[in-house]
N, C-alpha and C positions, 0 to 999 in steps of 0.2 A: 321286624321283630316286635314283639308287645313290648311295651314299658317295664322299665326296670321293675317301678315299685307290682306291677302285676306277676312278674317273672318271679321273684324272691318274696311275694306275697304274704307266703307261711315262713321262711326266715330259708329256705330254700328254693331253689328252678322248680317248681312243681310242673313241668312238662311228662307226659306220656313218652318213655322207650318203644317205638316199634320193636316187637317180639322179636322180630327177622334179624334184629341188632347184637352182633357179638359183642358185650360190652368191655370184655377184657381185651381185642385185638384193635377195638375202634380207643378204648382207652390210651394201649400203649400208642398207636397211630395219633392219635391227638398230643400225647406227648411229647413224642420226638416231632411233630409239626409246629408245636409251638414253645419248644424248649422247655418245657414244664419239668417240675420234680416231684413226685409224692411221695412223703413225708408223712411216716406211721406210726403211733404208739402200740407198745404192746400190748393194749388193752384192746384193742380193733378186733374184729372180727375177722377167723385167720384166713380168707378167701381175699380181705381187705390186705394184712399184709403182706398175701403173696405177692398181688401186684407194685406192692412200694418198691421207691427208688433204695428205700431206704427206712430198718424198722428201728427204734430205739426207745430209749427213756426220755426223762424229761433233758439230762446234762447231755447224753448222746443228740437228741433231734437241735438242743441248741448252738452245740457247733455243726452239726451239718445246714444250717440256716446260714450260719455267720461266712460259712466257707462257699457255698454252692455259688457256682456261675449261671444257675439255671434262672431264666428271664420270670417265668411263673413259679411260684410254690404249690401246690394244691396241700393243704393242711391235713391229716385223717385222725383227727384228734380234736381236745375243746377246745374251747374258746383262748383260753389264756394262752395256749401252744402257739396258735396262729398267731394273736398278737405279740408274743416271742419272737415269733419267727418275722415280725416286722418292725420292729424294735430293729436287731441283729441285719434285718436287709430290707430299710427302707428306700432301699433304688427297685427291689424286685414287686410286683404286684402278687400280696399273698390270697389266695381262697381258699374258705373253707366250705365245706359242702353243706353244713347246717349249722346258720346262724343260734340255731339252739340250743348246738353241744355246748355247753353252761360247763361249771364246776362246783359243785353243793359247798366243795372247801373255799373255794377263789370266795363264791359268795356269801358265805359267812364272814368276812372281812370286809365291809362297807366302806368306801375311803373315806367321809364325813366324821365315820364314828374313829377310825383308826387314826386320823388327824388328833381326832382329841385326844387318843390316848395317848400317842408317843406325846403331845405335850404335858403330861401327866410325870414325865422321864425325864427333864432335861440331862443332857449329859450322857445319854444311853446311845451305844450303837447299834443300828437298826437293821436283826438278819429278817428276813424274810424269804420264804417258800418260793420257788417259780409258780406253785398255782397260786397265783394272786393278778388280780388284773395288772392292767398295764399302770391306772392313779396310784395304787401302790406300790409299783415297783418306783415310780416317780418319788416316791417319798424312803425310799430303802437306801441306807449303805453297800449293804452286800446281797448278792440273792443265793440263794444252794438250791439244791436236788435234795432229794432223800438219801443219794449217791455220796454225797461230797458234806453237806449238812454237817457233817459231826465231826471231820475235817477243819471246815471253814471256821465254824464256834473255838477249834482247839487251836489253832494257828492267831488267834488273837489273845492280844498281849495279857495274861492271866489277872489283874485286877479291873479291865474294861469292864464298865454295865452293859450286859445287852437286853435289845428290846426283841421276840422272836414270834414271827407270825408265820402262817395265821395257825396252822397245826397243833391242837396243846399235846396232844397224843407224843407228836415225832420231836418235839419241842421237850415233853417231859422223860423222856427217853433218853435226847443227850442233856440235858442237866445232870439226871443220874449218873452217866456215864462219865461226863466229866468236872460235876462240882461246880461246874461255872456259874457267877449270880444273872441270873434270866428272869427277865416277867416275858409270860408268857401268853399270849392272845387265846382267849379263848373259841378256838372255831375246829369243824372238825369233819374228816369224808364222810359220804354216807353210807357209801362202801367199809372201807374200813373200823367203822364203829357197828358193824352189823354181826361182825363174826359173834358166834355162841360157843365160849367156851365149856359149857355143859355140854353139849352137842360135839363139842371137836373132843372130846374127852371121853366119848361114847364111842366116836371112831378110833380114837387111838387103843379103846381096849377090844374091836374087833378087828384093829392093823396095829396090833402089838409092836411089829419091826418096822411101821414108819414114820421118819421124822416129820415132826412139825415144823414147816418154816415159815416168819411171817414178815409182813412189810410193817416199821415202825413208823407207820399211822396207826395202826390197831392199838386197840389198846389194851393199859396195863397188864390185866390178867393170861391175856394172851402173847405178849410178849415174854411175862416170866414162864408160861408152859412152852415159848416154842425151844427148840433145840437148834435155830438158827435165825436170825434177825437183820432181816437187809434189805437195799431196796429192789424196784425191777430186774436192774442186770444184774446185782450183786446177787440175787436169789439165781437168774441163769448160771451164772460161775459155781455156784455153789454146789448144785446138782450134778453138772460137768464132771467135777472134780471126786463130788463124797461118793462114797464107797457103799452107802446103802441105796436101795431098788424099789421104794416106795415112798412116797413124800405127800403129806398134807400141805396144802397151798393157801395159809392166809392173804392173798391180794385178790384183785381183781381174777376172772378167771380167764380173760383173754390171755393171759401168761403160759396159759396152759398150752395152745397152739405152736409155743415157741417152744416151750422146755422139750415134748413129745417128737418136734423135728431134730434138738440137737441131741438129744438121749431119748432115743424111741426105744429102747429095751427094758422101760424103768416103768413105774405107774406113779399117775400124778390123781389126786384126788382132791377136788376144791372144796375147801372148807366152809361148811353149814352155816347161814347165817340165824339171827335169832327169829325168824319166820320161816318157819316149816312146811311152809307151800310150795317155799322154793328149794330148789337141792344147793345150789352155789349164789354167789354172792357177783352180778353184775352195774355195773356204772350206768345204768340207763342213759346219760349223757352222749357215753364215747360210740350206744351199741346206735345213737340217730346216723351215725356216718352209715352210710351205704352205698355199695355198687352204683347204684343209680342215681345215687347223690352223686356222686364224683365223674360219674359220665359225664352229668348233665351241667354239673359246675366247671369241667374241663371246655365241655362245648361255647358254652356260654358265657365263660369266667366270669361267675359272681357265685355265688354274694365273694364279694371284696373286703380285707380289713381294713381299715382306715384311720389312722392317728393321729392326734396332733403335732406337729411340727416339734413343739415344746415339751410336748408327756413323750415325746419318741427321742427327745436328748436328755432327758432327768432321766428315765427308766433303762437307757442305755447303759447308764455310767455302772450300776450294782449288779449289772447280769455280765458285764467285761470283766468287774473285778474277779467273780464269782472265775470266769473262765481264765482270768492269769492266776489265781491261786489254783485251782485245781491242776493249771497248766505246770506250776512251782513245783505241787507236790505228786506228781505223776499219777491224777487221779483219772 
């Protein structure tokens, strides 16, 4: 076999798939050979999550890390997921298929610059986003989801300072909602800052009967037009349940592929972003996973994440709490 650094070259196996290769049967077959799990966000591309062991959010894929007895992880998600998901199981070797999938929001939170700010705070208790790398989860109290997030800020004790990163969007969102005193990091998706509410406001008067729902990273404008506001799975439940048959989709639009299989009777329509070239609004990050990335990272297992010993027990401590409060409040 060539050398590692030749094999993960471009930050994945850049090897050729003979065409003759069913990648979905050699997939599951690699799999169950080497005790592997694949582990999907719902932002994948839905060919991607058909073959997961398992599809979720960000609070969903982190207890299925923390719980799995499966000896490999293979990641179908960014950056910060995987090193979650090794965080939560550093006995298992995690892989993700493209050392690239990045997070424009993780990276807007620099840990040198973020150091200095919380010392700017003393006294402040520190929530932070799971998209943030693993150096700042090393420097966090509590970590949330978008799921649990407005939960976590309201179950602390009402005159706490908090300090809340990196999202100002999902950050200024629950301040609103619950008055609490927050400085709030300024960083933000690229995804989610892209929606155009001129544009989604042009659709909703040629889809008069459908609601708007969006993910509270978007911002302001769009959060006071939507008619529902929550995060991945809470937008799934929500469609489930409501009683109208057309919906505007402020998130990523890999969401789309989920909503369509649990309520296929309904029309889902991804919301315009402010660049007209494009019709919906994707994570260029999440869409580097591919088939043949995860073949070839299955085969080959790498690229690998890899921690420190020391940032893998600091960043442990505020993704447990995060999971015995949600665990407290039946979230």
């Amino acid at each position: 076999m060539d050398s590692v650094d030749k094999i993960i070259g471009k930050g994945y196996v850049d090897v050729e798939v003979d065409q003759s290769v069913d990648m979905v049967s050699e997939i599951a077959r690699m799999r169950k050979e080497k005790n592997a799990i694949i582990l999907a966000h719902y932002y994948q591309e839905g060919e991607i999550q058909e073959i997961a062991d398992y599809v979720g959010d960000s609070l969903g894929l982190s207890r299925q890390a923390a719980k799995t007895d499966a000896e490999i992880i293979v990641f179908a998600g960014v950056h910060f997921m995987a090193e979650t998901a090794k965080i939560l199981a550093p006995d298992k070797k995690v892989l993700i298929p493209d050392l690239g999938a990045g997070c424009s929001l993780a990276e807007s939170c620099p840990p040198e610059e973020f150091e200095a700010f919380i010392r700017q705070y003393p006294g402040h208790t520190i929530v932070t986003y799971v998209n943030t790398t693993a150096e700042i989860k090393a420097m966090t109290d509590i970590a949330c989801t978008s799921g649990n997030a407005l939960e976590i800020v309201s179950s602390l004790p009402p005159n706490e300072k908090i300090i809340f990163a990196p999202d100002r969007n999902l950050g200024n969102y629950i301040q609103r909602i619950t008055g609490r005193e927050m400085v709030i990091w300024d960083g933000a998706c690229h995804v989610h800052e892209e929606f155009s509410l001129e544009r989604i406001l042009e659709l909703k008067k040629e889809h008069p009967d459908a609601r708007l729902i969006a993910h509270p990273e978007c911002e302001k404008p769009i959060l006071i037009a939507a008619d529902y506001v929550g995060s991945t799975s809470q937008l799934l439940k929500f469609i489930m349940h409501d009683e109208a048959q057309k919906y505007i989709v402020a998130t990523e639009s890999g969401i789309l592929h989920q909503m369509r299989k649990d309520k296929p009777g309904k029309t889902y329509i991804p919301a315009p972003p402010k660049d007209s070239t494009c019709g919906c609004s994707d994570c260029m990050f999440m869409k580097l996973i591919t088939m043949k990335k995860i073949y070839n990272t299955l085969k080959y297992e790498l690229p690998e994440i890899t921690l420190d010993d020391e940032i893998i027990r600091r960043a442990r401590k505020p993704i447990l709490r995060m999971l015995e409060i949600s665990e407290k409040l039946k979230l």
